[in-house]
N, CA, C and O atoms as CSV, one atom per row, in Angstrom:
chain,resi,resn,atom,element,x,y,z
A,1,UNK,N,N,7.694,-40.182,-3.409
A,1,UNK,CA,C,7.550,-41.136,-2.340
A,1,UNK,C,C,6.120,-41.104,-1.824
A,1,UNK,O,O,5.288,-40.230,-2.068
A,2,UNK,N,N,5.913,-42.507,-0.853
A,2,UNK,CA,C,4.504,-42.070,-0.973
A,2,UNK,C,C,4.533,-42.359,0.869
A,2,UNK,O,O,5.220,-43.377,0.950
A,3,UNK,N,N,4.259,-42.087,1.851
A,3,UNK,CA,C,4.261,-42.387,3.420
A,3,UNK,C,C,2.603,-42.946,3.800
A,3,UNK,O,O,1.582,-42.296,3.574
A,4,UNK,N,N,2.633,-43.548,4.077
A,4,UNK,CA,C,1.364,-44.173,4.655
A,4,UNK,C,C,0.467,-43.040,6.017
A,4,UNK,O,O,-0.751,-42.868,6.082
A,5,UNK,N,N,1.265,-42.577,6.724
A,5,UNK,CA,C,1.031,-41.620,7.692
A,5,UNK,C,C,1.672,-40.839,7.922
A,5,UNK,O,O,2.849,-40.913,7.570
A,6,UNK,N,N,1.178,-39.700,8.639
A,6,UNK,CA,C,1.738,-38.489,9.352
A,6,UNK,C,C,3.673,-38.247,9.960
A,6,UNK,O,O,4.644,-37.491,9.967
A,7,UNK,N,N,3.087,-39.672,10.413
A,7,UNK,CA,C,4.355,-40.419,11.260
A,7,UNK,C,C,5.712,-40.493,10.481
A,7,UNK,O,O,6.838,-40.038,10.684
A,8,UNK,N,N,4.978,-41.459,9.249
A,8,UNK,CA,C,6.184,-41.641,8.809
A,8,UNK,C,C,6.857,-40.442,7.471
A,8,UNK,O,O,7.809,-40.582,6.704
A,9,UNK,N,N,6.044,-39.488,7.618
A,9,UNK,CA,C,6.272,-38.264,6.935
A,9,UNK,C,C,7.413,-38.048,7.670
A,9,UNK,O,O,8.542,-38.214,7.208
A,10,UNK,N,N,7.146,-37.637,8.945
A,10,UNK,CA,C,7.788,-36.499,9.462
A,10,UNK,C,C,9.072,-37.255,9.872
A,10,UNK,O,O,10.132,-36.734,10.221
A,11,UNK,N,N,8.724,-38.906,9.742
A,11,UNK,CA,C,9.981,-39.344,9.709
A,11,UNK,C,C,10.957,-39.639,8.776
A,11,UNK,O,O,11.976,-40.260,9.079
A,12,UNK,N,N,10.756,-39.306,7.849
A,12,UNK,CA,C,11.450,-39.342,6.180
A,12,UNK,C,C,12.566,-40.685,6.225
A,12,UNK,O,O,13.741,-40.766,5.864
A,13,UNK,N,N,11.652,-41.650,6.821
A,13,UNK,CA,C,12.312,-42.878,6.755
A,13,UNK,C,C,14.051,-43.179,7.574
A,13,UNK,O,O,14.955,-43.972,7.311
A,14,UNK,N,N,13.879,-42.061,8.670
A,14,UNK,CA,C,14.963,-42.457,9.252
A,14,UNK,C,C,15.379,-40.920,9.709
A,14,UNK,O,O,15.474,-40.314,10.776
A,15,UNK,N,N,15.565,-40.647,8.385
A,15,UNK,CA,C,16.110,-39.126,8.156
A,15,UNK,C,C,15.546,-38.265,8.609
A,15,UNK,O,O,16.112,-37.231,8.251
A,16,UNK,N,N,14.691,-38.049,9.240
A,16,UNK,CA,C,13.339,-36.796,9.673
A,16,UNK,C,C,13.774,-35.842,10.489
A,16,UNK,O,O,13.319,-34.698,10.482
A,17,UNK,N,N,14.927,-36.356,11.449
A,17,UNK,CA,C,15.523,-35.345,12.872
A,17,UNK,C,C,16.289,-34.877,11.597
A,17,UNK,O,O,15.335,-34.245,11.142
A,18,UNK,N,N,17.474,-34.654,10.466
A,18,UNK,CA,C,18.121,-34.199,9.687
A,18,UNK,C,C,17.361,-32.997,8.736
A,18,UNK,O,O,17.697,-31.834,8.515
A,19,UNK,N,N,16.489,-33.592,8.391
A,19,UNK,CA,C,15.859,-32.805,6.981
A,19,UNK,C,C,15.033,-31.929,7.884
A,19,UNK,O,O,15.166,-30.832,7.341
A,20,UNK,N,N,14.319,-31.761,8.857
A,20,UNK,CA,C,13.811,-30.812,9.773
A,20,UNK,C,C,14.423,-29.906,10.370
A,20,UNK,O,O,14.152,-28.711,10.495
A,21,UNK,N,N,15.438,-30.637,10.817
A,21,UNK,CA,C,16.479,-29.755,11.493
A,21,UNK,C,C,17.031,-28.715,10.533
A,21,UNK,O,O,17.368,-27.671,11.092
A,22,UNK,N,N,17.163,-28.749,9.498
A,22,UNK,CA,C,18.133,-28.418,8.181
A,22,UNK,C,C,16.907,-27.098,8.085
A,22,UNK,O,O,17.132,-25.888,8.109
A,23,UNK,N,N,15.759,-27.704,7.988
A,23,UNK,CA,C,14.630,-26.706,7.701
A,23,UNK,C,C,14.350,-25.696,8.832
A,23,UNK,O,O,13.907,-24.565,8.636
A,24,UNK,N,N,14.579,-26.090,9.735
A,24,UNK,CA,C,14.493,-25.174,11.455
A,24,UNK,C,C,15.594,-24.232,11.604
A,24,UNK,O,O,15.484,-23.219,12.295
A,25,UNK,N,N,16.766,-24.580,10.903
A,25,UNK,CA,C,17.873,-23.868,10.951
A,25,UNK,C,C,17.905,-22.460,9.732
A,25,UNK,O,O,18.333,-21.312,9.852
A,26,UNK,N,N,17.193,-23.239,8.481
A,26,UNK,CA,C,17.138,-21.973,7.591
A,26,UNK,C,C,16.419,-20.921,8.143
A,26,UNK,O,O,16.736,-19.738,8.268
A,27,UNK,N,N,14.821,-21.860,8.639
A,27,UNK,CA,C,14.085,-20.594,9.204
A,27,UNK,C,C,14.682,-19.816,10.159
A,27,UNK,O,O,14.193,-18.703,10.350
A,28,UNK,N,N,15.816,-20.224,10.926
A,28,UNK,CA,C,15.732,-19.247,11.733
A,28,UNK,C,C,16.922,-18.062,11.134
A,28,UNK,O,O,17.160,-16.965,11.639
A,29,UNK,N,N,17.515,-18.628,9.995
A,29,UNK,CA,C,18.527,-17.714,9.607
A,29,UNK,C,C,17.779,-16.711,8.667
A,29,UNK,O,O,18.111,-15.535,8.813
A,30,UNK,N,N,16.865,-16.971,7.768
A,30,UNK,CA,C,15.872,-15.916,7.232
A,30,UNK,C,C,15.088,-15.046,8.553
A,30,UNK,O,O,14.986,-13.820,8.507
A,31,UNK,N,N,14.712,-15.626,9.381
A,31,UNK,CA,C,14.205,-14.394,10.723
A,31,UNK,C,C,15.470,-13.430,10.797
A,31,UNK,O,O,15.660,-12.372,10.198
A,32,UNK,N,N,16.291,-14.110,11.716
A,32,UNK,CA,C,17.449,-13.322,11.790
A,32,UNK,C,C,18.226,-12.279,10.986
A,32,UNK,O,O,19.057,-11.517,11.480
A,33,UNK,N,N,17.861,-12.322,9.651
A,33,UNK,CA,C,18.137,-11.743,8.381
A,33,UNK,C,C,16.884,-10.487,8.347
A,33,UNK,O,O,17.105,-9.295,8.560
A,34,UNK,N,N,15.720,-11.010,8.068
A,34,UNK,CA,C,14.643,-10.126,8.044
A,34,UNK,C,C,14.543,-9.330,9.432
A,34,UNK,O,O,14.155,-8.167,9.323
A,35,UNK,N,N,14.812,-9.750,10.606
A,35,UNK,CA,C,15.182,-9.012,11.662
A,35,UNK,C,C,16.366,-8.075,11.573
A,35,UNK,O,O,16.321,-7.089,12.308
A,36,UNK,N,N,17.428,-8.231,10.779
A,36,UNK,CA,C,18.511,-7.470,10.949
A,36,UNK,C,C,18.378,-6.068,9.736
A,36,UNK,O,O,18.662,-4.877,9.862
A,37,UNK,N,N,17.795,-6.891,8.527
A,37,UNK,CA,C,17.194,-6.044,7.882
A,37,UNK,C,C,15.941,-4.313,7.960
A,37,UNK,O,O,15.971,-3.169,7.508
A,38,UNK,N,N,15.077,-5.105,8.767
A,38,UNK,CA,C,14.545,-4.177,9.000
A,38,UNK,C,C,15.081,-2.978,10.439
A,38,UNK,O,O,14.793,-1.782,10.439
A,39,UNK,N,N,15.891,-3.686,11.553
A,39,UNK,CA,C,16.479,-2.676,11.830
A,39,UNK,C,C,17.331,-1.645,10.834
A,39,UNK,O,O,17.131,-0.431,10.819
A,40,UNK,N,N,18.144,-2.211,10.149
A,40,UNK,CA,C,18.757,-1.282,9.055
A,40,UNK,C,C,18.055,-0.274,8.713
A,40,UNK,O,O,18.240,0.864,9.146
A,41,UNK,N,N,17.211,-0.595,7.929
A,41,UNK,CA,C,16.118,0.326,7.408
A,41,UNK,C,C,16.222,1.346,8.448
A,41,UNK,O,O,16.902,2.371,8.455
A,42,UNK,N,N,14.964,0.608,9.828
A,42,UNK,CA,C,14.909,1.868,10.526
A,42,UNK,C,C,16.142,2.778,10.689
A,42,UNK,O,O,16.046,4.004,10.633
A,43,UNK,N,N,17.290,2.137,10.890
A,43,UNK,CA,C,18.602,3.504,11.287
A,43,UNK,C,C,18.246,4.375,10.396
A,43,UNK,O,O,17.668,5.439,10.617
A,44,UNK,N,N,18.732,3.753,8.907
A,44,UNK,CA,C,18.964,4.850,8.025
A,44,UNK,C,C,17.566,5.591,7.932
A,44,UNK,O,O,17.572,6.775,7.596
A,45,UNK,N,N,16.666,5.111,8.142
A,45,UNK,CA,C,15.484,5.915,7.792
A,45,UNK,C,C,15.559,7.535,8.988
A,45,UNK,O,O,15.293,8.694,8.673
A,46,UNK,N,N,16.079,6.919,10.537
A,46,UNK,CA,C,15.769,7.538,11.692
A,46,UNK,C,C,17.659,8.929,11.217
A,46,UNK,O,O,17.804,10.092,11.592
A,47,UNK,N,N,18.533,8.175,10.453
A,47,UNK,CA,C,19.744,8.743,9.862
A,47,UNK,C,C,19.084,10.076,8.911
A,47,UNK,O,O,19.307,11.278,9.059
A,48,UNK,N,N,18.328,9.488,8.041
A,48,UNK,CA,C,17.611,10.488,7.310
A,48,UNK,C,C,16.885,11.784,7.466
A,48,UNK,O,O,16.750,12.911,6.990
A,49,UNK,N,N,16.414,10.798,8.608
A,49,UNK,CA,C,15.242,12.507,8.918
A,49,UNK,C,C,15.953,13.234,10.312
A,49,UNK,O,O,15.334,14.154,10.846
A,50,UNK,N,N,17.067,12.857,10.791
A,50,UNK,CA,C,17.996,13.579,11.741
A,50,UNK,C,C,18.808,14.394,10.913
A,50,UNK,O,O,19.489,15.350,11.285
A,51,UNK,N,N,18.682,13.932,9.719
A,51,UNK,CA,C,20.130,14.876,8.835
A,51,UNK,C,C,19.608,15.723,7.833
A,51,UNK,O,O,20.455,16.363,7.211
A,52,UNK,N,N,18.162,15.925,7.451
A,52,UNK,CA,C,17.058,16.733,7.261
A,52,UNK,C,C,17.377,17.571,7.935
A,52,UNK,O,O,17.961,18.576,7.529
A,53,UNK,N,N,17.018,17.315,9.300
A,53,UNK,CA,C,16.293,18.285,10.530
A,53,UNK,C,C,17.701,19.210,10.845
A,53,UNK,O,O,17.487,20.373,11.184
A,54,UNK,N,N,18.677,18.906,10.782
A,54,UNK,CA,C,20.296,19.543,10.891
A,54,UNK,C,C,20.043,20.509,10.061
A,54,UNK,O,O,19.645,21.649,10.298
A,55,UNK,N,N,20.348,19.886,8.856
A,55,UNK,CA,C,20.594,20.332,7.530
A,55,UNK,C,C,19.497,21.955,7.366
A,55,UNK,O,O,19.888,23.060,6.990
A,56,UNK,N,N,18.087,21.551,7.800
A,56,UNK,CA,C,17.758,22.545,8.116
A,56,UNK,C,C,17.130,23.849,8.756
A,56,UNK,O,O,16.519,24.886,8.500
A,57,UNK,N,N,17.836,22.905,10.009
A,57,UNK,CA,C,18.271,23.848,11.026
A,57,UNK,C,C,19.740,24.984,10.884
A,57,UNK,O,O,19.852,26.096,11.401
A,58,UNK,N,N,20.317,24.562,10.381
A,58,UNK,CA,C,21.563,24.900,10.245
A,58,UNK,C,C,21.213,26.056,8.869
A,58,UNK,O,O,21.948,27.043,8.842
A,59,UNK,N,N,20.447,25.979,8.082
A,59,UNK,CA,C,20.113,26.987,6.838
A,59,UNK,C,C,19.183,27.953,7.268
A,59,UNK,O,O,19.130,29.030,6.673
A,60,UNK,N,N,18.163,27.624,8.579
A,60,UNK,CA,C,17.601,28.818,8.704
A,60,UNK,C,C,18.374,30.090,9.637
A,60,UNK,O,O,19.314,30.053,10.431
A,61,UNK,N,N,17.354,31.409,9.050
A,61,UNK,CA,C,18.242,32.546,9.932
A,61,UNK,C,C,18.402,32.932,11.325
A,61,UNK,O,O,19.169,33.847,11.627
């Protein structure tokens, strides 16, 4: 397709509030994802080195 302007880009000929919206919604479900993700991480990471520190605590004399 070819749009003459800016305008009628972002208006995808009618469709523009749809196909944006559609795109506003993924982005925010990939944040939300990469946000939930990297908490994960941290637990298990903060899981890890608490169960180290037990582990050996609990072996010394």
């Amino acid at each position: 397709m070819n749009w003459g302007s800016w305008h009628e880009f972002l208006n995808m000929g009618g469709y523009g509030r749809y196909v944006w919206g559609a795109y506003g919604v993924v982005a925010i479900a990939v944040a939300i994802e990469i946000a939930g993700l990297r908490a994960r991480l941290a637990r298990a990471r903060r899981s890890s080195i608490g169960g180290r520190a037990r582990r050996n605590a609990a072996s010394a004399p």
